[in-house]
FIRODREN-719824 format. One record per residue: residue in three letters; x, y, z of N, C-alpha, C in turn. Coordinates in steps of 0.001 Angstrom, whole numbers, padded with zeros to 6 digits, always signed. Layout:
N
AlaXYZXYZXYZ ...
//
This chain:
322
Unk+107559+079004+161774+108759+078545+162474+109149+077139+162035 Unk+108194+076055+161886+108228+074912+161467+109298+075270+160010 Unk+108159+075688+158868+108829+075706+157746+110377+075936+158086 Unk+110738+077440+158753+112577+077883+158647+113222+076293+159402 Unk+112869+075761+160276+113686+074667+160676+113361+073579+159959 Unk+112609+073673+158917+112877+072518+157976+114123+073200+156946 Unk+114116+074352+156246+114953+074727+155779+116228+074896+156427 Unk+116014+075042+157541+117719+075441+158090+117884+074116+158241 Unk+117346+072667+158554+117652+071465+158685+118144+071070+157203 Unk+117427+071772+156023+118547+071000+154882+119859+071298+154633 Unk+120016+072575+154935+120564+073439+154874+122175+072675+155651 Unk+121434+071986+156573+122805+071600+157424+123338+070226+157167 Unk+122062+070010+156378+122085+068040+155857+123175+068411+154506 Unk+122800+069362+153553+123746+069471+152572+125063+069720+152978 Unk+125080+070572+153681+126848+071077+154454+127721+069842+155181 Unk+126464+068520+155836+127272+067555+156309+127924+066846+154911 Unk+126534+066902+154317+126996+065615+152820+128273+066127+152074 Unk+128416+067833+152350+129478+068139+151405+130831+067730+151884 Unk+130766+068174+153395+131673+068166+154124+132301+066649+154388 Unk+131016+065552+154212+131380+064288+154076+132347+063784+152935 Unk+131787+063990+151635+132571+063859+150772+134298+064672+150670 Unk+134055+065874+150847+135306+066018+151021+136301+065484+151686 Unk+135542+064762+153022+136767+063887+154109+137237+063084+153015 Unk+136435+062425+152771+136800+061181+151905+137336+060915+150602 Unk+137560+062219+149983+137910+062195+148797+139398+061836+148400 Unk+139836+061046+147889+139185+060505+146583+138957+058684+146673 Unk+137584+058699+146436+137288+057412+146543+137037+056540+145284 Unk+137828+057481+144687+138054+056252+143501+138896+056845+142249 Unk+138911+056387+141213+139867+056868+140113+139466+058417+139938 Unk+140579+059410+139770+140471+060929+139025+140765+061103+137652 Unk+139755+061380+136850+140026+061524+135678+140805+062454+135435 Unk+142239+062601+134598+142761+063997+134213+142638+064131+132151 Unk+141470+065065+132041+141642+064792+130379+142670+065993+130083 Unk+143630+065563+129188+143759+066414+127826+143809+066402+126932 Unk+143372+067704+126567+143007+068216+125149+143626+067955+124130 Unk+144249+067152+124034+145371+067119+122839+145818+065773+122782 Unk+146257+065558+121487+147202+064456+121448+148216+063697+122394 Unk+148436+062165+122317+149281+062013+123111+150632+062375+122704 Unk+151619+062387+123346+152822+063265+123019+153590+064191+122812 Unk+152037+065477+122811+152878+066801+122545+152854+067212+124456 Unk+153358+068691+124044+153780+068899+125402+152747+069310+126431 Unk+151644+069406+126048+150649+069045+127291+150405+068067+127956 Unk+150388+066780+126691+150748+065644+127387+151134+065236+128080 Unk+152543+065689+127947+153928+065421+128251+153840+066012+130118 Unk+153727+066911+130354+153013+067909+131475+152447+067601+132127 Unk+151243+066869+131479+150062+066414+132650+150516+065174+132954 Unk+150747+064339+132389+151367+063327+132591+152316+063133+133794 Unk+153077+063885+134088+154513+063984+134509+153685+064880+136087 Unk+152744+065502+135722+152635+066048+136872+151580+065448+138102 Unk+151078+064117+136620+149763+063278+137511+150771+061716+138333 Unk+151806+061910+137933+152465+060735+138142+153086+061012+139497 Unk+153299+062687+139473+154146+063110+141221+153276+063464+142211 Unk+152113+063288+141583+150689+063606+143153+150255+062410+143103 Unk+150007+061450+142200+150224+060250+142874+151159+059477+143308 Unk+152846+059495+143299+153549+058966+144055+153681+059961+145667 Unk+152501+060895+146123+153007+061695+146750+151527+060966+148211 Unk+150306+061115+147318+149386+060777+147605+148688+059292+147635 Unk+149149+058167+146916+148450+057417+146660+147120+057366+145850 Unk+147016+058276+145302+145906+058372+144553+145526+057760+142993 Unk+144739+057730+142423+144791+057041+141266+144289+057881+140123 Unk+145185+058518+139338+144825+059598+138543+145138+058798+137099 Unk+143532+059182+136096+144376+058317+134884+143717+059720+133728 Unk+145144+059380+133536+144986+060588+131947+144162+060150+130908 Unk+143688+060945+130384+142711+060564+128792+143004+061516+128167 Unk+143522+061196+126915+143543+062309+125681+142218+062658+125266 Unk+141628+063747+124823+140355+064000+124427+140497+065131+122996 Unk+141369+064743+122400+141544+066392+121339+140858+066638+120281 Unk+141428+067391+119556+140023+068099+118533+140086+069665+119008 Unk+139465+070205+117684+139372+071585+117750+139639+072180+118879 Unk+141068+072075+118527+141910+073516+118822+142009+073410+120616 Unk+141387+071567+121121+141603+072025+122838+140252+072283+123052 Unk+139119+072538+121870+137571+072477+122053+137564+071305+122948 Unk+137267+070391+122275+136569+069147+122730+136704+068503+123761 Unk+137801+068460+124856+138750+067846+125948+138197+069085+126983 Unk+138690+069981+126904+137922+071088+127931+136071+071091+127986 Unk+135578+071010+126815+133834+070723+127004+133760+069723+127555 Unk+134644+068674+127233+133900+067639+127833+133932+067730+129844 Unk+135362+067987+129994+135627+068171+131664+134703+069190+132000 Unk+133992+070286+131449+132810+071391+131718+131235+070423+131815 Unk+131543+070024+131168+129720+068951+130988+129814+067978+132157 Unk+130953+067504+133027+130820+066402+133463+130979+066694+134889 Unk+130460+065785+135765+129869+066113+137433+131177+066665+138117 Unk+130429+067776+138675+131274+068824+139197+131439+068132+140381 Unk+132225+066813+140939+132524+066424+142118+134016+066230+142659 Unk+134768+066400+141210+136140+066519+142041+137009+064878+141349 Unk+136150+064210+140473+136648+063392+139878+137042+063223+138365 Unk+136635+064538+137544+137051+064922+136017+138076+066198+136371 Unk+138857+066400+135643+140338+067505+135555+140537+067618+134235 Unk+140951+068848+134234+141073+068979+132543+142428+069845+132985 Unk+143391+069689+131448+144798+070569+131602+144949+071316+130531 Unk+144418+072754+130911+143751+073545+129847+145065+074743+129690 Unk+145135+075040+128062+146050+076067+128222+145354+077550+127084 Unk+146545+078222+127533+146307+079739+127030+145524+079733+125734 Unk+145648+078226+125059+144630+078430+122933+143328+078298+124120 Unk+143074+077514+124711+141993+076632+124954+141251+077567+125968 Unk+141728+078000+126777+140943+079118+128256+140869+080029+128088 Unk+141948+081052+127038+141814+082844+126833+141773+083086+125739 Unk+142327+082162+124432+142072+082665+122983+141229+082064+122666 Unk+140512+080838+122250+139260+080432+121633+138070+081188+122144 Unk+138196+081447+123431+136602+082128+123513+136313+083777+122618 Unk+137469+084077+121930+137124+085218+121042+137367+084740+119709 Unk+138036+083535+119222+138412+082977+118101+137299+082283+117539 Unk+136681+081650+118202+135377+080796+117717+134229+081782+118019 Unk+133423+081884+117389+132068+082481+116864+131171+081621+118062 Unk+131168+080146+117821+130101+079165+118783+130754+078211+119541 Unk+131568+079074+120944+132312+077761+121464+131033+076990+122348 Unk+131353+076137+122509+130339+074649+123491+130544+075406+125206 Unk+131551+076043+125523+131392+076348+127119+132668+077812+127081 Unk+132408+078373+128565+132628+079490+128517+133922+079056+130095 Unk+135165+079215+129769+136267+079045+130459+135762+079702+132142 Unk+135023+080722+131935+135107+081449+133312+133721+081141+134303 Unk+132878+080559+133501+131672+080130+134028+131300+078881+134367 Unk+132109+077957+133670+131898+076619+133291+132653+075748+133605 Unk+133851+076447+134006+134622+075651+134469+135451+076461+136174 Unk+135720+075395+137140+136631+076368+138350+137769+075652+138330 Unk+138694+077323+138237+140162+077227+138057+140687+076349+139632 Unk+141593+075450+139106+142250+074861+140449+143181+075425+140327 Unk+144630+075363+139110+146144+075909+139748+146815+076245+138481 Unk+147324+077399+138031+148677+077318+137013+149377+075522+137535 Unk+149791+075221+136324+151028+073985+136599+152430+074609+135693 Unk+152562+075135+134880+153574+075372+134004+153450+076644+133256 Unk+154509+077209+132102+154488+077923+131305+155638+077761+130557 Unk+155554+077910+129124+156904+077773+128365+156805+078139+127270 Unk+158163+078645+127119+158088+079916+125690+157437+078949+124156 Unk+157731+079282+122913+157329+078666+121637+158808+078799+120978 Unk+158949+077882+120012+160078+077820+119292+160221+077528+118084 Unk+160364+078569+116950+161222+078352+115755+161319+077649+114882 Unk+161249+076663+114434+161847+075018+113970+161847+074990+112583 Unk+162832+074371+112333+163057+074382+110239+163638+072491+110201 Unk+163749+072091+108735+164098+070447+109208+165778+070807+109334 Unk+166111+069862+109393+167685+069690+109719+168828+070231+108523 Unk+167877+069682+107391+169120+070162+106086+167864+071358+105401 Unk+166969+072476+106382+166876+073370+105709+167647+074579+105275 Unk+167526+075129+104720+168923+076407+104193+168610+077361+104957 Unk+167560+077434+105760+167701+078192+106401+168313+078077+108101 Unk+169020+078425+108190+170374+077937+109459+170144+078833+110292 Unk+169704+080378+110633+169814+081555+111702+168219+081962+111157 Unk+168508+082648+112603+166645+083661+112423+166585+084485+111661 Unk+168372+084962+111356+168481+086150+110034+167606+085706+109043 Unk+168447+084418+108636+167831+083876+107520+166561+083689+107082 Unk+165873+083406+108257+164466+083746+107813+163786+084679+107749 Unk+164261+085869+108616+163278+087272+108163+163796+088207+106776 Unk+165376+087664+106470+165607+088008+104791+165400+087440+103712 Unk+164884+086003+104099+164257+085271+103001+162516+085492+102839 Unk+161972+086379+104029+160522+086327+104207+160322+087683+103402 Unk+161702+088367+103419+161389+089651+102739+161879+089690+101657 Unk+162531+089004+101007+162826+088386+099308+161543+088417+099400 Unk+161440+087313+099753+160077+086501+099214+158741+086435+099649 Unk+158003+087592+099876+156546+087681+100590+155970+086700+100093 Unk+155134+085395+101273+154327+084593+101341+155148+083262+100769 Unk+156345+083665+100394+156899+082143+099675+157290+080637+101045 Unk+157428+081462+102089+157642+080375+103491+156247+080407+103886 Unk+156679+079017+104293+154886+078771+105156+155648+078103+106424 Unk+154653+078279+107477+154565+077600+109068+153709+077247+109192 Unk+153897+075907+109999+152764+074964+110363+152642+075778+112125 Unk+150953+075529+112776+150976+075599+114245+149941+074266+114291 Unk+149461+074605+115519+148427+073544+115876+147439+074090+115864 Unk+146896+074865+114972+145226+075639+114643+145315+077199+114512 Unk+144734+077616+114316+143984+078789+113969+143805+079508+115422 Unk+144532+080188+115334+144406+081332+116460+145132+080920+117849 Unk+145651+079518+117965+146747+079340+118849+148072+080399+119248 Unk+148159+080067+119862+149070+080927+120992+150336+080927+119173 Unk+150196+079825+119167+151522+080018+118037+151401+080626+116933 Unk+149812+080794+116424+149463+081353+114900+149636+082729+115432 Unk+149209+083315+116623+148954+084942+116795+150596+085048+117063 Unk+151512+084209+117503+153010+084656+117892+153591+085036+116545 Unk+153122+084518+115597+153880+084238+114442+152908+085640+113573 Unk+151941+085647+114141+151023+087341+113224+152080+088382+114125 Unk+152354+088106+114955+153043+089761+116086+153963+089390+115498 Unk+155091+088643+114858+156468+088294+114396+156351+088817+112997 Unk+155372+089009+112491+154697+089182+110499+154799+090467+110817 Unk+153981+090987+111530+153447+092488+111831+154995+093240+112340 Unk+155681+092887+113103+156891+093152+113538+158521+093725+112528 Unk+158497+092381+111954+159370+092413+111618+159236+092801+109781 Unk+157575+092906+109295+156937+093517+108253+157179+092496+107040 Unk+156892+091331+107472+156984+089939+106663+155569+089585+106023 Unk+155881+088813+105592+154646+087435+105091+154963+086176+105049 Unk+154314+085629+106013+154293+083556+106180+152979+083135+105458 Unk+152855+082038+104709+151884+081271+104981+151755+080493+105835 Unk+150712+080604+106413+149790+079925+107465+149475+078745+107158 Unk+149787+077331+107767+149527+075815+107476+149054+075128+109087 Unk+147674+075609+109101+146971+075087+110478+147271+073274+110446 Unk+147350+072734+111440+147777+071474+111872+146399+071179+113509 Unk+146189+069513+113370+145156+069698+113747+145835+069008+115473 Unk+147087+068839+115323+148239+068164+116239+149490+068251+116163 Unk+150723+067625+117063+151786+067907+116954+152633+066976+116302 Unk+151996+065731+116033+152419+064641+115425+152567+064762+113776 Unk+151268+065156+113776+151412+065356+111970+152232+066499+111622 Unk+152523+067576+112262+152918+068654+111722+154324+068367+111767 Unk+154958+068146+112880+156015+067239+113026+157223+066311+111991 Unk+155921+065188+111944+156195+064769+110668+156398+065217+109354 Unk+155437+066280+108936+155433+067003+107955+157006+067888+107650 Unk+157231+068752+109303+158012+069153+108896+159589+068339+108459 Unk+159600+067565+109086+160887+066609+109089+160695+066023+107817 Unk+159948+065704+107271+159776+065743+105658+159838+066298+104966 Unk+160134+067554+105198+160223+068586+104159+158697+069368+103525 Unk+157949+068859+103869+156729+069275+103225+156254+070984+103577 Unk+156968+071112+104551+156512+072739+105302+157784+073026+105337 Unk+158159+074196+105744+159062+075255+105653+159659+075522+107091 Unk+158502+075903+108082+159090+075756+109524+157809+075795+110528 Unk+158348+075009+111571+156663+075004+112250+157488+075541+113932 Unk+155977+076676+114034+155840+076927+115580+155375+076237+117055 Unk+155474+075833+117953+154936+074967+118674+155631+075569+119979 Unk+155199+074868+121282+155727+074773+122530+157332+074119+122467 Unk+158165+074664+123554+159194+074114+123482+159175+072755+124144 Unk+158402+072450+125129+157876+070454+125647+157791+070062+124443 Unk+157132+070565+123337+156554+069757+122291+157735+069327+121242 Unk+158409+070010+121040+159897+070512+120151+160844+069484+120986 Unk+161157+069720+121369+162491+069803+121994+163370+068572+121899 Unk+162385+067208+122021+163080+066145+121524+163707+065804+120117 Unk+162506+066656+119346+163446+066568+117758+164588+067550+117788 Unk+165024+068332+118991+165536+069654+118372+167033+068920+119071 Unk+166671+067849+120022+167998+067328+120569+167939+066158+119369 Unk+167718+065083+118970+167698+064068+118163+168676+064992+116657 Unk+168084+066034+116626+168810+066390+115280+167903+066422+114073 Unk+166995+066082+114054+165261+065892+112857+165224+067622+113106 Unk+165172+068199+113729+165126+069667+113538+166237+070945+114184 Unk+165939+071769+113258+166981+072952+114015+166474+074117+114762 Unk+166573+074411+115750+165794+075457+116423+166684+077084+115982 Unk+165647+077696+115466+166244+078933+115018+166083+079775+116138 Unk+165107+080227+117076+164663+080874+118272+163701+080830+119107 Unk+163379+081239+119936+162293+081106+120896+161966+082531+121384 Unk+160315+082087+121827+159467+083873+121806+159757+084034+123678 Unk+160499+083770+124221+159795+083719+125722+161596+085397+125938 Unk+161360+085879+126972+162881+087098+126868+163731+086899+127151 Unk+163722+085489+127684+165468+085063+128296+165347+083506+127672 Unk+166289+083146+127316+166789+082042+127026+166646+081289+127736 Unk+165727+079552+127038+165703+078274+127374+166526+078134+128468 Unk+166805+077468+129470+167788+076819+130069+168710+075622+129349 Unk+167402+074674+128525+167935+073724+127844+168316+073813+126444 Unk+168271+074823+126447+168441+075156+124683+168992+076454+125214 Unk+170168+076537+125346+171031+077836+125758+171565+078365+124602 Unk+172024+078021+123505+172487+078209+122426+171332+078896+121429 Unk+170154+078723+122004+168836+079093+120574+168201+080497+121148 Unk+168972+081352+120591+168997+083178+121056+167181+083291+120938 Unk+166515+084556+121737+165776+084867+121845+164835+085673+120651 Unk+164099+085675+120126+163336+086733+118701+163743+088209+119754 Unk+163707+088823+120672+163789+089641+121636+165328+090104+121014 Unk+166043+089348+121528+167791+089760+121242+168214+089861+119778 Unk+167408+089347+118846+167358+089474+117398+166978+090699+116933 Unk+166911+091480+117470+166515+093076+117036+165280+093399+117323 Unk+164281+092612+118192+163100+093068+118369+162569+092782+119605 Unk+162764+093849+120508+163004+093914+121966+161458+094006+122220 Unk+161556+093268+123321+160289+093125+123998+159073+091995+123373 Unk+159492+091730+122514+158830+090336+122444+158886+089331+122680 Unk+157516+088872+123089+157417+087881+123858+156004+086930+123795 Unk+155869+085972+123643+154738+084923+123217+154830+083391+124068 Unk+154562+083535+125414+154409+081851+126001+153006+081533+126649 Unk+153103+080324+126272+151729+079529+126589+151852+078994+127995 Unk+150845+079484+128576+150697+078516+130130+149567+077527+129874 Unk+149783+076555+131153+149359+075534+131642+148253+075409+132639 Unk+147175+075153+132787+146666+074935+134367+145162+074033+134494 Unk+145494+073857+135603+144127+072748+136063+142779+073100+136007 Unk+141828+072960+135722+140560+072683+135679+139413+072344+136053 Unk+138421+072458+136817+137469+071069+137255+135954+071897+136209 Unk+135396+070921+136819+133796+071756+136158+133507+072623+137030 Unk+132570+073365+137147+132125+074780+137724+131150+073707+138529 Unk+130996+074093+140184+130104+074011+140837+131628+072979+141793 Unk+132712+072435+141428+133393+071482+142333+133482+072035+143463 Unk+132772+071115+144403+133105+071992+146429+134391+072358+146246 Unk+134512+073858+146664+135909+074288+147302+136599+073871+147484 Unk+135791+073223+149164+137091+072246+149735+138315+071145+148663 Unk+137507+070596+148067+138124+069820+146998+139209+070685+146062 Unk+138336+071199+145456+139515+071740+144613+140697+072740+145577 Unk+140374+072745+146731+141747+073676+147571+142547+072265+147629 Unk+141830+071075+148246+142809+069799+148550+143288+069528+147101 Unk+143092+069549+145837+143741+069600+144626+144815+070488+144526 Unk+144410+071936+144655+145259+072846+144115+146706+072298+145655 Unk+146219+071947+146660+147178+072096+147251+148464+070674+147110 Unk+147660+069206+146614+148136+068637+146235+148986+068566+145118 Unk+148815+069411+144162+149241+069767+143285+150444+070262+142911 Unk+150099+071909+143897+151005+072573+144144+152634+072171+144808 Unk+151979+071115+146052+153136+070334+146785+154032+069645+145510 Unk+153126+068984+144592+153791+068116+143712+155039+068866+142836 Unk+154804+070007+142526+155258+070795+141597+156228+071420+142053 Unk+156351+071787+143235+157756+072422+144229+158858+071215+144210 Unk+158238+070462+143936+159697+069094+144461+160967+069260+143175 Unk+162208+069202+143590+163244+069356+142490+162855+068312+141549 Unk+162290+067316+142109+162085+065933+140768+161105+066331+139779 Unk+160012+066861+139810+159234+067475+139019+159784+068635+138227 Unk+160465+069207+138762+160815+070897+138644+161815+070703+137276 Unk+162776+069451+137985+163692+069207+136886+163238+068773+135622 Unk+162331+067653+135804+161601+067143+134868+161025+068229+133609 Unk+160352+069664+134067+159827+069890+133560+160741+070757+132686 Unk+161917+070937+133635+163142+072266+132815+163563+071580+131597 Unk+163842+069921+131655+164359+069159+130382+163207+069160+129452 Unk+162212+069306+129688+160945+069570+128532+161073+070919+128237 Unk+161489+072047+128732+161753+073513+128389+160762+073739+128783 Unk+160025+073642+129949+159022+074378+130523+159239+074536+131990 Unk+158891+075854+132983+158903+076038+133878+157887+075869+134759 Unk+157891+075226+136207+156682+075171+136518+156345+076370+137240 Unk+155022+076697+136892+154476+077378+138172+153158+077178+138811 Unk+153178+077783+140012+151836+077540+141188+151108+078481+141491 Unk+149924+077951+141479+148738+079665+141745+147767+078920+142752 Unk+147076+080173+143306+145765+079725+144297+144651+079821+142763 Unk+144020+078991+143365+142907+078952+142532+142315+080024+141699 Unk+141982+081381+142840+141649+082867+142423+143020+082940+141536 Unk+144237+082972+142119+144705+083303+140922+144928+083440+139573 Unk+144789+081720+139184+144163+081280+138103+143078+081668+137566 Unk+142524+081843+138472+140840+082293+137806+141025+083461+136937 Unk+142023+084695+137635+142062+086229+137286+142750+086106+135938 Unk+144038+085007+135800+144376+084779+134693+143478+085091+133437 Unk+143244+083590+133855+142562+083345+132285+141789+084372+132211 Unk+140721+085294+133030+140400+086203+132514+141092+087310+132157 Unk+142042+087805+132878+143004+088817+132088+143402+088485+130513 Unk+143918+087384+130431+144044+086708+129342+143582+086681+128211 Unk+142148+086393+128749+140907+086491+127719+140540+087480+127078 Unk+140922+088950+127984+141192+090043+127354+141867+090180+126705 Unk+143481+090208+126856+144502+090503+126797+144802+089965+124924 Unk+144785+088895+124654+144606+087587+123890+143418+087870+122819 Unk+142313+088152+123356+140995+088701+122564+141264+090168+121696 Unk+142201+090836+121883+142531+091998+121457+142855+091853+120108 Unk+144163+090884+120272+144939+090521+119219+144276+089352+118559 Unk+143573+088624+118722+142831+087936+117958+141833+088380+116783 Unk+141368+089798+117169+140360+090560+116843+141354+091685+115788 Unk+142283+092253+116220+142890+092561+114971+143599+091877+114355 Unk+144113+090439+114398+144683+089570+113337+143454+088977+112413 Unk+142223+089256+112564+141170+089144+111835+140981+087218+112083 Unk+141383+086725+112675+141356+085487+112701+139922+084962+113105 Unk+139537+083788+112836+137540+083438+112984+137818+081970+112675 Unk+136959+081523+113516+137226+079938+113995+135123+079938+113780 Unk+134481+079423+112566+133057+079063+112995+132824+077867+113513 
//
């Protein structure tokens, strides 16, 4: 009898300590990493979305870029680090449902290693050629891809990204050949293309969109089935003769695996509040991304549907990340 009321006494000491911390949370800075460069449209995202839960909350959320392979390195690291509710990672569709079948030896496993807090966004991929390329319409490029098997190349941001497999279902589709020009960010490829050095690069429309208003690039189309809001003029690959396609990358929050509940519900719900407000909402439509909100489980089912879903086509585009 002794022994069970020593056990049921820890038992209740841990449930206060948890329950303690949760009152109190957050007692000090929240890390939010992402995976990527500063500037492209994850960035751009987390950024924008850490700036409206803290003008909402008072809280002190500071972003860190962490990138590298492919959205590897920024997600391991938020998986390795104390599951208390003070590391966040802003993980998307390359990084949570396609690398874990793309890489041979990833460092952590999206569904084990990490607990889903919330979808934040989703937004189609787009098109892009430089400004004085000859190629002007989407015609133009699937009759110049079929002149010329393998003579165009596209840049993405890695190997087996949401954008390399959009652009294999667009090959396979429309019975083309691209060369493939992996990019290890959105900056260099960017650059590249506005230089002329590449032919046309795929990416998120957050990530795009400022060169595509500036005039440095021309948007030929986008994979998502209805048309940009902000790019109303840049017709769908769908309405181009090939119905039903469709290729967009989502967005969503992160913690390490083991974060108390409670916490990550007071996240997802902070979050969520943040993301309903027209000021955010708008924010995110002028980046060409939509927001959206999930319960935690929801998220969770995602990325694993995903992981399936995503793993399929990874596996017959023959693609391998060692």
């Amino acid at each position: 009898m002794k022994q069970i009321a020593r056990v049921l006494s820890c038992v209740a000491l841990v449930c206060m300590s948890g329950l303690s911390a949760a009152n109190g949370y957050p007692e000090k800075p929240i890390r939010l990493i992402v995976p990527f460069p500063p500037g492209g449209g994850t960035d751009v995202l987390a950024r924008e979305a850490a700036i409206a839960v803290a003008g909402n909350t008072g809280w002190n959320i500071v972003t860190e870029n962490r990138p590298g392979s492919g959205g590897n390195i920024g997600v391991d690291t938020a998986a390795k680090s104390a599951p208390d509710g003070y590391t966040l990672v802003l993980g998307q569709t390359s990084n949570l449902a396609i690398n874990p079948t793309l890489y041979s030896k990833l460092p952590y496993n999206p569904e084990t290693d990490l607990s889903a807090i919330g979808l934040v966004a989703d937004a189609p991929l787009v098109i892009v050629v430089p400004a004085n390329s000859p190629l002007k319409t989407f015609e133009d490029l699937i009759a110049t891809a079929k002149a010329k098997p393998g003579a165009l190349n596209f840049a993405s941001s890695g190997n087996g990204t949401v954008a390399h497999l959009a652009a294999v279902q667009l090959q396979n589709a429309a019975g083309i050949t691209l060369t493939h020009i992996p990019y290890k960010g959105a900056a260099q490829a960017s650059n590249d293309l506005i230089g002329g050095q590449i032919d046309m690069y795929l990416s998120s429309v957050p990530t795009l969109i400022g060169h595509v208003r500036n005039g440095k690039m021309r948007a030929l189309a986008v994979t998502s089935t209805q048309r940009v809001p902000d790019m109303p003029d840049v017709p769908t690959i769908a309405e181009r003769g090939f119905p039903g396609f469709e290729a967009v990358t989502w967005f969503g929050l992160a913690a390490p695996a083991g974060t108390p509940k409670d916490i990550v519900q007071r996240l997802n719900a902070e979050f969520n509040k943040a993301l309903q407000s027209k000021t955010l909402s708008q924010k995110y439509q002028e980046q060409g991304a939509r927001v959206l909100t999930s319960s935690p489980d929801e998220f969770a089912k995602l990325i694993h549907d995903d992981r399936v879903r995503w793993g399929k086509i990874v596996k017959d585009s023959g693609a391998k990340v060692e």
